[in-house]
Structures are given as structure tokens and as C-alpha cells.
DRENPA-828291 format. One record per residue: residue in three letters; chain; x, y, z of N, C-alpha, C in turn. Coordinates in steps of 0.2 Angstrom, whole numbers, plus 5000, padded with zeros to 4 digits. Example, Ala and Ser with C-alpha at 12.3 -4.5 7.8 and 13.67 -1.06 7.14 Angstrom:
BEGIN
@residuo ala, cadena A, n_c1 5066, n_c2 4972, n_c3 5039, ca_c1 5062, ca_c2 4978, ca_c3 5039, c_c1 5066, c_c2 4984, c_c3 5039;
@residuo ser, cadena A, n_c1 5064, n_c2 4989, n_c3 5035, ca_c1 5068, ca_c2 4995, ca_c3 5036, c_c1 5064, c_c2 5000, c_c3 5039;
END
This chain:
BEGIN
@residuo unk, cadena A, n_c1 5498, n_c2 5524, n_c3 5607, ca_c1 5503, ca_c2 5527, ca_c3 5603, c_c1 5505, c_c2 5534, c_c3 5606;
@residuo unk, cadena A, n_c1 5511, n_c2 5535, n_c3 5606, ca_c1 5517, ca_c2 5541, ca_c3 5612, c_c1 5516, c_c2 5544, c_c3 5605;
@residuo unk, cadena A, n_c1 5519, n_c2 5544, n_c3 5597, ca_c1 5520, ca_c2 5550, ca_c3 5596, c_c1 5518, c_c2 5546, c_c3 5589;
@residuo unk, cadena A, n_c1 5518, n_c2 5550, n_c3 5583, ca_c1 5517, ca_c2 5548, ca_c3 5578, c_c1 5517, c_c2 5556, c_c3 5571;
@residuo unk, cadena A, n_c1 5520, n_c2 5555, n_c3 5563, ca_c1 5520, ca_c2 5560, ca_c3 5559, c_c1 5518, c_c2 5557, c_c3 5554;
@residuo unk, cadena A, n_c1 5512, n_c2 5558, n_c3 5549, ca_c1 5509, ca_c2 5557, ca_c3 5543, c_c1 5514, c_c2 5562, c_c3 5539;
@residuo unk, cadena A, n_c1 5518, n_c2 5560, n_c3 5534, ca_c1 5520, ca_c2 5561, ca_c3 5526, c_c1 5515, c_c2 5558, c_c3 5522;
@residuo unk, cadena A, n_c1 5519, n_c2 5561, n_c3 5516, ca_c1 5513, ca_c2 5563, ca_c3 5511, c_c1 5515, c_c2 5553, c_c3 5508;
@residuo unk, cadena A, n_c1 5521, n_c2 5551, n_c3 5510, ca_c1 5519, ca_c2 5543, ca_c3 5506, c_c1 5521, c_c2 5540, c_c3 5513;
@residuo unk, cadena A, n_c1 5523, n_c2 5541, n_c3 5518, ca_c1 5522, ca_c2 5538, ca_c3 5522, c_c1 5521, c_c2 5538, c_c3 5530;
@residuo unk, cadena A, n_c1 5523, n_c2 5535, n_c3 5534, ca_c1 5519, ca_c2 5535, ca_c3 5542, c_c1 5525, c_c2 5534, c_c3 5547;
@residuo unk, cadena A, n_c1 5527, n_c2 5538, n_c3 5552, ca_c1 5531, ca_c2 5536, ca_c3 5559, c_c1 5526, c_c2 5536, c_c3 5564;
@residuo unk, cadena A, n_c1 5529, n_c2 5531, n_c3 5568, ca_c1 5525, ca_c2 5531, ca_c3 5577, c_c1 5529, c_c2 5526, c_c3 5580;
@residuo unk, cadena A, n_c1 5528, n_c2 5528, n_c3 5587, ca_c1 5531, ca_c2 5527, ca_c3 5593, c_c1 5521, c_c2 5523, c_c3 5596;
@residuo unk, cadena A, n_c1 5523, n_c2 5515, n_c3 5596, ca_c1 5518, ca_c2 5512, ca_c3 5600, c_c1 5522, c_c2 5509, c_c3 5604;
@residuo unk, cadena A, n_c1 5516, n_c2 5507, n_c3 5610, ca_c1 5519, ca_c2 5501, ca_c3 5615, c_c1 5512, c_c2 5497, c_c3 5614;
@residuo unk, cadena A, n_c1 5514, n_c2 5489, n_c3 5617, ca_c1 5508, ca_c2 5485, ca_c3 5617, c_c1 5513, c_c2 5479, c_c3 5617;
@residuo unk, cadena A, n_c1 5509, n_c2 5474, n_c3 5621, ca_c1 5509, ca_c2 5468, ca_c3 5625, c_c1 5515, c_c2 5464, c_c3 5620;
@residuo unk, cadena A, n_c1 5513, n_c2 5464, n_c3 5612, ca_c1 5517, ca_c2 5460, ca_c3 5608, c_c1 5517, c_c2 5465, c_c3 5602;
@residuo unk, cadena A, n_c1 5522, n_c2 5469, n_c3 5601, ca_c1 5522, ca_c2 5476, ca_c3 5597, c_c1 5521, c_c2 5471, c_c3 5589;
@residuo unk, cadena A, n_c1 5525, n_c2 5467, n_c3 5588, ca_c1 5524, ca_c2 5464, ca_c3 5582, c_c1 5516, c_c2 5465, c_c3 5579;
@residuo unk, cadena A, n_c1 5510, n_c2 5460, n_c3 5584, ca_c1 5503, ca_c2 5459, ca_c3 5584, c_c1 5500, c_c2 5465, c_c3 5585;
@residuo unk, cadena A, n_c1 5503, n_c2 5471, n_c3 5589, ca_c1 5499, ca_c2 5477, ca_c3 5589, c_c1 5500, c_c2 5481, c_c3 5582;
@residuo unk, cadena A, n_c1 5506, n_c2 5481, n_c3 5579, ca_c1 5506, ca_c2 5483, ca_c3 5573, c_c1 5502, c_c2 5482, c_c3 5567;
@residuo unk, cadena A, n_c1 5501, n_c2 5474, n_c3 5566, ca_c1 5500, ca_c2 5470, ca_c3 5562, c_c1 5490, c_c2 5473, c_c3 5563;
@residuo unk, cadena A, n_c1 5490, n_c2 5474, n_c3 5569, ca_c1 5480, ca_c2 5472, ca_c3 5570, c_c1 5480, c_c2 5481, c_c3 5569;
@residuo unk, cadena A, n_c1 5484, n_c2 5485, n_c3 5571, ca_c1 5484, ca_c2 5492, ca_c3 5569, c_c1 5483, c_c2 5492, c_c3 5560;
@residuo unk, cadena A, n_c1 5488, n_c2 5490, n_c3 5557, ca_c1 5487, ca_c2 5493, ca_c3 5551, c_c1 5481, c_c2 5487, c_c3 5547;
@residuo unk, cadena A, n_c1 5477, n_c2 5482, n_c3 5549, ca_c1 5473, ca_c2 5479, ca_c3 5547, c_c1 5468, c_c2 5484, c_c3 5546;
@residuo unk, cadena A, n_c1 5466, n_c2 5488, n_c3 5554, ca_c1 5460, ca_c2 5490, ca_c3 5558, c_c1 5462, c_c2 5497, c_c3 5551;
@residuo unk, cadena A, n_c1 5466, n_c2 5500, n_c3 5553, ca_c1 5465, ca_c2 5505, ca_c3 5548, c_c1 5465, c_c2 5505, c_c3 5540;
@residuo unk, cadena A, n_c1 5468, n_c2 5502, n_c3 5539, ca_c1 5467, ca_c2 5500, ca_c3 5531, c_c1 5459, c_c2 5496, c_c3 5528;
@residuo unk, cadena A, n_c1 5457, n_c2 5494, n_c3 5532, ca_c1 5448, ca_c2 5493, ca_c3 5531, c_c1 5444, c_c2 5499, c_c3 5532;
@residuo unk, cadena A, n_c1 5447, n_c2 5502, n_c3 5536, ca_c1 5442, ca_c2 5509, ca_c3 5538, c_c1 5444, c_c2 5514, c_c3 5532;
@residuo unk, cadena A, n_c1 5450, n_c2 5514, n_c3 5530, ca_c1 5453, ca_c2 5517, ca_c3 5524, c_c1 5447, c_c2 5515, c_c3 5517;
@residuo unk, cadena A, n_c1 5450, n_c2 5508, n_c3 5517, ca_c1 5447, ca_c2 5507, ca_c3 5509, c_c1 5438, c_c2 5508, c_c3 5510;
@residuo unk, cadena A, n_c1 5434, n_c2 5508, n_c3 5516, ca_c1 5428, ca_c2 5508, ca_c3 5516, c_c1 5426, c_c2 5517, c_c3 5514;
@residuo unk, cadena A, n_c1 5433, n_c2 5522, n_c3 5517, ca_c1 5429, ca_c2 5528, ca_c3 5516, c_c1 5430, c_c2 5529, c_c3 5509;
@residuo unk, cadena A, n_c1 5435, n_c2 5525, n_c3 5507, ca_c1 5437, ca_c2 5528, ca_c3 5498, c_c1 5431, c_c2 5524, c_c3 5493;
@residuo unk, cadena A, n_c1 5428, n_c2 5518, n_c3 5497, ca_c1 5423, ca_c2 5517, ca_c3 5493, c_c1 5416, c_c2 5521, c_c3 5492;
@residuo unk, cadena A, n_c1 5414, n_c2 5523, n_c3 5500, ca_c1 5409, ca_c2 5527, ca_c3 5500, c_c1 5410, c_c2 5535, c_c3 5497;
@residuo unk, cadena A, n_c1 5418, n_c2 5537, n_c3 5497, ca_c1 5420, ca_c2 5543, ca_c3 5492, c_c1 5418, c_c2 5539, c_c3 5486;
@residuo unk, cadena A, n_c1 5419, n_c2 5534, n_c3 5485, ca_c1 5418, ca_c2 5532, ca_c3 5475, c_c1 5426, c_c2 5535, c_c3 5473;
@residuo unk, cadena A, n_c1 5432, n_c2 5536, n_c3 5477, ca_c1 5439, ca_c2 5537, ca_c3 5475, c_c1 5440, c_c2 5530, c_c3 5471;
@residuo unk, cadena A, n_c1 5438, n_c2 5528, n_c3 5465, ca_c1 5438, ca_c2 5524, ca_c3 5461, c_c1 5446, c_c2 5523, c_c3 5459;
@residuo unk, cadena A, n_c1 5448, n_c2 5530, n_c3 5456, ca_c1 5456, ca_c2 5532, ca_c3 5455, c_c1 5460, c_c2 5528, c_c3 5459;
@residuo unk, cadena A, n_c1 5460, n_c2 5531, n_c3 5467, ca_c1 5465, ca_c2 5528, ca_c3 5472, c_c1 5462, c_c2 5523, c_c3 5474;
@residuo unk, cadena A, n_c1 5457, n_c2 5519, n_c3 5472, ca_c1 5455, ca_c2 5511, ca_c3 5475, c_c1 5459, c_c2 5508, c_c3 5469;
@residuo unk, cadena A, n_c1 5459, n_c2 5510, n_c3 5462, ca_c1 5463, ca_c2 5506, ca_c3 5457, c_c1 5471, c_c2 5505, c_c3 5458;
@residuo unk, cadena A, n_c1 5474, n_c2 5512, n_c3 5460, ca_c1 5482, ca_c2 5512, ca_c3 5462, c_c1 5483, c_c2 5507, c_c3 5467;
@residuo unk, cadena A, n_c1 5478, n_c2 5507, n_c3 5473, ca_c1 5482, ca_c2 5500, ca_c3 5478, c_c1 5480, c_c2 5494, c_c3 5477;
@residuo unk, cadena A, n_c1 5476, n_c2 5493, n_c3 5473, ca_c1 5475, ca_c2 5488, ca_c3 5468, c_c1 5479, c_c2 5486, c_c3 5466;
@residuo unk, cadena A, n_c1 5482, n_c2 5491, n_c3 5460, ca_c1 5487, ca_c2 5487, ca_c3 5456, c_c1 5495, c_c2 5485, c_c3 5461;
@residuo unk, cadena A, n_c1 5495, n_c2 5489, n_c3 5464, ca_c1 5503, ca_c2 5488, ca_c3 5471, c_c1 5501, c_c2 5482, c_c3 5475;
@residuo unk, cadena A, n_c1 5496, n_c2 5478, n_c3 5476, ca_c1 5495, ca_c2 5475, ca_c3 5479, c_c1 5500, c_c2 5469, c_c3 5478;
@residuo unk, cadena A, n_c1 5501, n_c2 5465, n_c3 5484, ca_c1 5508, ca_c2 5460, ca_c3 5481, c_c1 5504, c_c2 5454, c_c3 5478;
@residuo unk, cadena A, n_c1 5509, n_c2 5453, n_c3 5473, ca_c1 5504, ca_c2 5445, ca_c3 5470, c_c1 5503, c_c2 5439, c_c3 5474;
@residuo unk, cadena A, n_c1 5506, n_c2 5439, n_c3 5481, ca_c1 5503, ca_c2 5433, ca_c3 5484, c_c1 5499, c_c2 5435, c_c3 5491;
@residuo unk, cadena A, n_c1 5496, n_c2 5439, n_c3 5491, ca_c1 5490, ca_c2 5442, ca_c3 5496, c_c1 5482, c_c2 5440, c_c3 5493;
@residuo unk, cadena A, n_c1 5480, n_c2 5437, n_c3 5495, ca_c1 5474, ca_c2 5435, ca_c3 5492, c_c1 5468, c_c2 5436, c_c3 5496;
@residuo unk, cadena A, n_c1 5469, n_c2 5434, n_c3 5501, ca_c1 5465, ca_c2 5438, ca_c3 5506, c_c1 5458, c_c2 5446, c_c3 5506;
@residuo unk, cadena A, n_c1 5464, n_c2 5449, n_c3 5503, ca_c1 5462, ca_c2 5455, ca_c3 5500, c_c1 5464, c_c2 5456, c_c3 5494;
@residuo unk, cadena A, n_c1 5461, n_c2 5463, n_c3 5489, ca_c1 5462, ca_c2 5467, ca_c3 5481, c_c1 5464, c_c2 5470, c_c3 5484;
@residuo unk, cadena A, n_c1 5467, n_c2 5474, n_c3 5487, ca_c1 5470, ca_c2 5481, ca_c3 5488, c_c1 5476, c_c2 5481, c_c3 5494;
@residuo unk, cadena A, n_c1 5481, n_c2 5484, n_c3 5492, ca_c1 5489, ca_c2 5485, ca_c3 5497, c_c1 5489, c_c2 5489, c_c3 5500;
@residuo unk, cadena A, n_c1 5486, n_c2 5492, n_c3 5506, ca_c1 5487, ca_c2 5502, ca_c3 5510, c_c1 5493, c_c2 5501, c_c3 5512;
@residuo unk, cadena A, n_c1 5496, n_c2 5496, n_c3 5516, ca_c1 5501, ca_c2 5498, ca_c3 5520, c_c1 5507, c_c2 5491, c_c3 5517;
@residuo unk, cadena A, n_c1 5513, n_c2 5494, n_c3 5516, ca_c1 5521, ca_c2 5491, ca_c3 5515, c_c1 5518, c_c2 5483, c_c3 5520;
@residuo unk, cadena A, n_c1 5524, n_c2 5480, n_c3 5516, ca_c1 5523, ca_c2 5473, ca_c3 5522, c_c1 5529, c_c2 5475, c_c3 5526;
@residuo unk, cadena A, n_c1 5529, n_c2 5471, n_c3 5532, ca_c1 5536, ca_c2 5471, ca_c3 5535, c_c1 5533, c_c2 5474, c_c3 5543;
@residuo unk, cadena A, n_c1 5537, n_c2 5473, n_c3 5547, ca_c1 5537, ca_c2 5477, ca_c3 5555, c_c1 5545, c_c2 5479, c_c3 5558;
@residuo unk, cadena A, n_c1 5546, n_c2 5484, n_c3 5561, ca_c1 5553, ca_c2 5485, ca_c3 5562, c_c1 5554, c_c2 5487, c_c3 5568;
@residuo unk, cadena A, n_c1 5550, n_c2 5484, n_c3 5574, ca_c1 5548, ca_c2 5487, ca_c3 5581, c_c1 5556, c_c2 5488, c_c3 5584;
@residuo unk, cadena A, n_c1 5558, n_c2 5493, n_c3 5586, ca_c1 5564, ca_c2 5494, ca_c3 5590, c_c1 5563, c_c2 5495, c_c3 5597;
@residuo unk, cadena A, n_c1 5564, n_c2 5492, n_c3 5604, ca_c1 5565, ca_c2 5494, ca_c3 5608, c_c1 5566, c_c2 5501, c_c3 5613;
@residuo unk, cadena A, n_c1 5562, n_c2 5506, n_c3 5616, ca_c1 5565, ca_c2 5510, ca_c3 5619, c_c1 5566, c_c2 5508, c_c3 5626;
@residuo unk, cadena A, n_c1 5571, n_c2 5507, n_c3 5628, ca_c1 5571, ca_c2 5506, ca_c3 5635, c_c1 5573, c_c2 5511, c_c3 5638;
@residuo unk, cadena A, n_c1 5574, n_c2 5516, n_c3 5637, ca_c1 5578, ca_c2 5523, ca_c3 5643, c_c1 5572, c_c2 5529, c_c3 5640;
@residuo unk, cadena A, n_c1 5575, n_c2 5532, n_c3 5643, ca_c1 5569, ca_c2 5540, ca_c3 5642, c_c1 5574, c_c2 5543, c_c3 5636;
@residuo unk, cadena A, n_c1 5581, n_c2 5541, n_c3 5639, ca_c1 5585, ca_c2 5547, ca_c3 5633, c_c1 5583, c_c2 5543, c_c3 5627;
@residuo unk, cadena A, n_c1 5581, n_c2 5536, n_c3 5625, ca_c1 5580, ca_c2 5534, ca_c3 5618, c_c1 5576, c_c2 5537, c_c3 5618;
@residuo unk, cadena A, n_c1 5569, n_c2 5537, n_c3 5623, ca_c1 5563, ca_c2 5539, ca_c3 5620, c_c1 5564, c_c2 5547, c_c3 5617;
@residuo unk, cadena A, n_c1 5568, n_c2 5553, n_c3 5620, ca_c1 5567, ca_c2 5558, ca_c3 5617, c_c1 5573, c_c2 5559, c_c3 5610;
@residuo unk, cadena A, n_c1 5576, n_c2 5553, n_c3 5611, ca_c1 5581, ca_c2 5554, ca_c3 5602, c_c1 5574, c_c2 5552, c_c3 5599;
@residuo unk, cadena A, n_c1 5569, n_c2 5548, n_c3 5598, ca_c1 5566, ca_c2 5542, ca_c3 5592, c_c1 5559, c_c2 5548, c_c3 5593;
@residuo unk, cadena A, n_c1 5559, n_c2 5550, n_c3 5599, ca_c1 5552, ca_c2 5558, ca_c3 5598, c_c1 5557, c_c2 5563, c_c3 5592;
@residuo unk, cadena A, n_c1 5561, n_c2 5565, n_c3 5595, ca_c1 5564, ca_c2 5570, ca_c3 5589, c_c1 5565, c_c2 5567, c_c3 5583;
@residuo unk, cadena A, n_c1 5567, n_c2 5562, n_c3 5583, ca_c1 5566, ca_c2 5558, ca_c3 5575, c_c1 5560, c_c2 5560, c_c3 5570;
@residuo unk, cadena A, n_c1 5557, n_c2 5556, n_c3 5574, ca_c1 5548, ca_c2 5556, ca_c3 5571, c_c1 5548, c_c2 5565, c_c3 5571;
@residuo unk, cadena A, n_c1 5548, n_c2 5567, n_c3 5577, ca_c1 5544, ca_c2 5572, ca_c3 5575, c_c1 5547, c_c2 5580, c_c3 5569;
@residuo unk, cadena A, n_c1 5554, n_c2 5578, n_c3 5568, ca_c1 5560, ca_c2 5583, ca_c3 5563, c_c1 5557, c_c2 5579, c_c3 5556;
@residuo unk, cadena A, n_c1 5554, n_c2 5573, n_c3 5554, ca_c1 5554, ca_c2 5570, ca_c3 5549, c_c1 5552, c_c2 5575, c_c3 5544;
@residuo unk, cadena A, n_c1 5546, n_c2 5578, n_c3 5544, ca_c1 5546, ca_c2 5584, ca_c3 5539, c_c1 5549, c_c2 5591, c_c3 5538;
@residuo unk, cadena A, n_c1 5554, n_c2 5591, n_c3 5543, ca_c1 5559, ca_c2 5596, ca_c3 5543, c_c1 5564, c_c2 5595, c_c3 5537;
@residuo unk, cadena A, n_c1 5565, n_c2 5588, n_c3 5541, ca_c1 5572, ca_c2 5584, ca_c3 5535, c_c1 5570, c_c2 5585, c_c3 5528;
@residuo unk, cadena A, n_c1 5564, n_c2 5584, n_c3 5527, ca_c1 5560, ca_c2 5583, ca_c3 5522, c_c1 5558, c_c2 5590, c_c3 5516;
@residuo unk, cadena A, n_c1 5559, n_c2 5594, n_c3 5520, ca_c1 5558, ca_c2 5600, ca_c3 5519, c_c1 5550, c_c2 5603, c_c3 5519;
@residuo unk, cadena A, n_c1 5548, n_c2 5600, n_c3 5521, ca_c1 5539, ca_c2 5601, ca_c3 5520, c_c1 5537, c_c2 5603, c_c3 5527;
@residuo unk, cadena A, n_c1 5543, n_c2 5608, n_c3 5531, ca_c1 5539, ca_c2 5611, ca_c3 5536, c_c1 5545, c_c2 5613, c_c3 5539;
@residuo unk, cadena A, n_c1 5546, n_c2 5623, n_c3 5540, ca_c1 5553, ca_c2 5624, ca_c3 5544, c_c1 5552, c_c2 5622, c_c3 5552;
@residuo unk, cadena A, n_c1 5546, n_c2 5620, n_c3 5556, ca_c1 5550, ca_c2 5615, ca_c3 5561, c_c1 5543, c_c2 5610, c_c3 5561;
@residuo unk, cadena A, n_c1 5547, n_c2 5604, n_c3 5567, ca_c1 5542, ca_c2 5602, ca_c3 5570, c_c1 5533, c_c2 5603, c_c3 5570;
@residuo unk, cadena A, n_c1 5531, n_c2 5607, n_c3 5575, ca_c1 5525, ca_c2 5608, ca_c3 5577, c_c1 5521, c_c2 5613, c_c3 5571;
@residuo unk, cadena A, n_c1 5524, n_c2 5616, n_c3 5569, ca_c1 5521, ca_c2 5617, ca_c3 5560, c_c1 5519, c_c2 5612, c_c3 5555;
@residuo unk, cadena A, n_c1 5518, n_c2 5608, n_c3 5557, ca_c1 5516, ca_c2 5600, ca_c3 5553, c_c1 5511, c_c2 5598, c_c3 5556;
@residuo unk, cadena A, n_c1 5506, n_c2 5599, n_c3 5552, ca_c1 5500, ca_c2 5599, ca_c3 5558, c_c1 5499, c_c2 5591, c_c3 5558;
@residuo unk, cadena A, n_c1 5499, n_c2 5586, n_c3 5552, ca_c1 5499, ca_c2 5580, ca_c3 5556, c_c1 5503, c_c2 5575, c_c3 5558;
@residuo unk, cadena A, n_c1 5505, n_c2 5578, n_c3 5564, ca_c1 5511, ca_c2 5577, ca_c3 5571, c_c1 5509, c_c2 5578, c_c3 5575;
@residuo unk, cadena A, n_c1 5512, n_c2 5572, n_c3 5581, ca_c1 5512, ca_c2 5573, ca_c3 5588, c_c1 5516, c_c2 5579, c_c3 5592;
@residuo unk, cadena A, n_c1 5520, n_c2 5581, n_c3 5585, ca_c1 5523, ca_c2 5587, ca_c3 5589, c_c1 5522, c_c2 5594, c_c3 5591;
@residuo unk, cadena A, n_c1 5514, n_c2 5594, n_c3 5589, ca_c1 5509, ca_c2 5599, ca_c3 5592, c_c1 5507, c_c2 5597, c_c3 5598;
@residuo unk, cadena A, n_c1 5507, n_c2 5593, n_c3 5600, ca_c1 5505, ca_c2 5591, ca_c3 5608, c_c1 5513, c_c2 5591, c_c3 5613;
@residuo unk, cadena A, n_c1 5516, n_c2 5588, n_c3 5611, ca_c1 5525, ca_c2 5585, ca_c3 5612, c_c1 5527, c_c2 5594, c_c3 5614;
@residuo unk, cadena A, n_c1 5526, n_c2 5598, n_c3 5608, ca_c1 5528, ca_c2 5604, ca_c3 5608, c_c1 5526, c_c2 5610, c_c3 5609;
@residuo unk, cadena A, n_c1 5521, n_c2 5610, n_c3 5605, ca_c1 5517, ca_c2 5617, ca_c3 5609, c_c1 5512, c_c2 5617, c_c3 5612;
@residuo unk, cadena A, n_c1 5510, n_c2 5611, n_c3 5615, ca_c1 5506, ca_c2 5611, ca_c3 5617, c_c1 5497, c_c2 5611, c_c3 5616;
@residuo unk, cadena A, n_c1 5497, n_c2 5613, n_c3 5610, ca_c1 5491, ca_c2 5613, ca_c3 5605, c_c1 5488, c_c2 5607, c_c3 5605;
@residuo unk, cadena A, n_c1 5478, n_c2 5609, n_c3 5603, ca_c1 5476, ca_c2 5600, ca_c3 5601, c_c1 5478, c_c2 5598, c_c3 5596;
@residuo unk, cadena A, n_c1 5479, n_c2 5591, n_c3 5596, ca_c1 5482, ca_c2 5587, ca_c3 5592, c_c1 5476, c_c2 5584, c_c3 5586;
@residuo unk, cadena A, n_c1 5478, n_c2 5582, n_c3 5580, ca_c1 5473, ca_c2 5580, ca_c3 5575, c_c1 5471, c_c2 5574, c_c3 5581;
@residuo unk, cadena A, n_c1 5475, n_c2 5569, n_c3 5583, ca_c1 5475, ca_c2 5563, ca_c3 5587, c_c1 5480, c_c2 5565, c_c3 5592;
@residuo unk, cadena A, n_c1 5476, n_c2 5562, n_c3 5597, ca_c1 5477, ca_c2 5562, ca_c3 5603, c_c1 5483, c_c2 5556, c_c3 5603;
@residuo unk, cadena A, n_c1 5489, n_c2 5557, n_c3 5607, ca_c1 5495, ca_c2 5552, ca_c3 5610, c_c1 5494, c_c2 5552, c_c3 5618;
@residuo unk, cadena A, n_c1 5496, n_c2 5544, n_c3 5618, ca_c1 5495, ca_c2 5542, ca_c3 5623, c_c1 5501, c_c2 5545, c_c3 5627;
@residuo unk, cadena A, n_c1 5501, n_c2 5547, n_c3 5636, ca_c1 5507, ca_c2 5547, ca_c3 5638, c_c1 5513, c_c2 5545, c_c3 5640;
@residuo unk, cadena A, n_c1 5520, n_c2 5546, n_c3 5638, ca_c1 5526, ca_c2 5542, ca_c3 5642, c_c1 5525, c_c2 5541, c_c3 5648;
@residuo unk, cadena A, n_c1 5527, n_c2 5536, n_c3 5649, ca_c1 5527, ca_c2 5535, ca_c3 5656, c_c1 5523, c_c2 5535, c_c3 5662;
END
């Protein structure tokens, strides 16, 4: 993962891996079980029911929804994409109005990207 920003409803990042589709796909698996194991050990009864209920009716697999279906991998191939799709991700809470810049948003890669600060998560290097 190069760069990534948690919102209050949702998630950007910038990964690379061998078949982005499948690294996505085993990303939001790996997390969404780590998720739902802490909310049960919390006893977040409340938010174990809401993804419950948003669950799609033909998953079966699983009771609970954490993450949107879909993957929408876009290609970077130059450096200049990579610093438009970093500014993207990392303005996201600007646009949003939930932070006047960037590296004010503590959970962003644009504390490492930007000021150089430690990062809640570490990103891997471009390049």
C-alpha cells in the first residue's frame, strides 16, 4: 500500500500486487474478519446488527457486509499519475471539509507523503 485515507464512511488507497483484483479482494477479506472479531470481543452488538442488516441478500457465506462489493483498480503508469491519484487520496478530506489540509487528517498517508511524521500505518515506498 503507497498511500491510503480513512473517511468517516469510506476508504481510498493506492496498492500494487501481482493481480490487483485478488489483492484487493484477499485485503478486504483479511480485514473485515479482523473487524468483525474486534466488535465482537468489544460486544458492539449495535454495529454488529447494522452490517448485518446491509448485508446483500445473496452472500451467504457470511451475516455481516463491512465492505461495498465491486473493485475499480486503475492503472498508474507514470509518476505524474502517481502524484495526481496521491493528491486525490490524500485532498479527499479537504474536499470533504473535515480537515483545512492534507496532513491534518491524521488517518492518512499524508502524514508520511507530507510532513514527514509517523504515520498511524506505515506505506510502502513508490518506486
Amino acid at each position: 500500500m503507497h498511500a491510503w485515507v480513512i473517511l468517516d464512511n469510506h476508504f481510498h488507497a493506492i496498492v500494487a500486487g501481482p493481480s490487483l483484483a485478488d489483492t484487493i479482494r484477499d485485503w478486504k477479506r483479511f480485514t473485515a474478519g479482523a473487524l468483525l472479531k474486534q466488535l465482537r470481543e468489544e460486544r458492539r452488538e449495535w454495529l454488529l446488527n447494522q452490517l448485518a442488516y446491509y448485508c446483500a441478500a445473496h452472500k451467504t457465506a457470511s451475516a455481516h457486509q463491512v465492505w461495498q462489493e465491486g473493485v475499480h483498480p486503475q492503472a498508474i503508469v507514470s509518476d505524474e499519475i502517481m502524484l495526481q491519484k496521491l493528491e486525490d487520496v490524500h485532498n479527499n478530506p479537504v474536499k470533504r471539509g473535515m480537515a483545512a489540509s492534507p496532513e491534518h487528517w491524521r488517518y492518512s498517508s499524508a502524514h508520511e507523503w507530507l510532513a514527514g511524521a509517523v504515520p498511524v500505518l506505515k506505506s510502502d515506498p513508490w518506486r
